[in-house]
C-alpha angles and dihedrals in degrees: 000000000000134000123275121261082247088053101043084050083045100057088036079062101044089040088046100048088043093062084052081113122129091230080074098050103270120123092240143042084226088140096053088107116019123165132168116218086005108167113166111094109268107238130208091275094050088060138144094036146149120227109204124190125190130207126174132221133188143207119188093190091102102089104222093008133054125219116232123192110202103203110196125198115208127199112185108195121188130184123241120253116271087267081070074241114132095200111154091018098133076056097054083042094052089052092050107051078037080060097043102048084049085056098040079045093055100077113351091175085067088226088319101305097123139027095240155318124247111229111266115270139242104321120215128210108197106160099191115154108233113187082323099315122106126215108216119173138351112209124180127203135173120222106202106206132155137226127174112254117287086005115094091172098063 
């Protein structure tokens, strides 16, 4: 069977945050690493990264379709320079969520799999060293998509 219209968005997210390189003309390497429900602590060799968790919402007003809002929690984690200093990290962090709302921007319909996606609100930047990982940023977007009703996959 195939995936599910929320997995195939899913993998579009994870595919798309993973190409913010600057091999492919973004300021970071923030998608070096990117996850989604990842629980077990990120560790010097999984940074830079990017921690996504998805939630879904509903709305049963459509008759013959449902809307279905795809909220999507994002944690940006960087390292610290090789000083273990983190100087002109609300810089770096600035860079990163500029990068990640350009890719969001690039295509917000996800190839046509949703209606569209909700700019993403109000970023944090909250650099705070926990066990030498820094957590560095919290982001939040909406992807809009429809399914007809009792089927997630159409």
């Amino acid at each position: 069977m195939a995936d599910s219209k929320r997995q195939q968005i899913v993998d579009k997210i994870k595919a798309r945050f993973g190409a913010i390189l600057q091999e492919n003309g973004y300021a970071t390497d923030i998608g070096k690493n990117v996850y989604f429900w990842r629980t077990v602590a990120l560790g010097q060799n999984n940074l830079p990264a990017i921690i996504c968790r998805d939630r879904l919402r509903t709305d049963w007003g459509t008759i013959g379709a449902w809307d279905r809002y795809l909220d999507v929690e994002i944690e940006m984690y960087l390292k610290p320079d090789i000083s273990g200093d983190f100087d002109g990290a609300d810089y770096v962090m600035r860079q990163v969520l500029a990068d990640l709302e350009t890719a969001v921007g690039s295509d917000v319909k996800w190839d046509d799999l949703a209606e569209d996606t909700h700019v993403i609100e109000n970023p944090e930047i909250d650099i705070a060293a926990r066990d030498n990982v820094y957590v560095a940023a919290l982001a939040r977007m909406t992807v809009e998509y429809q399914t007809l009703p009792w089927n997630p996959y159409q």
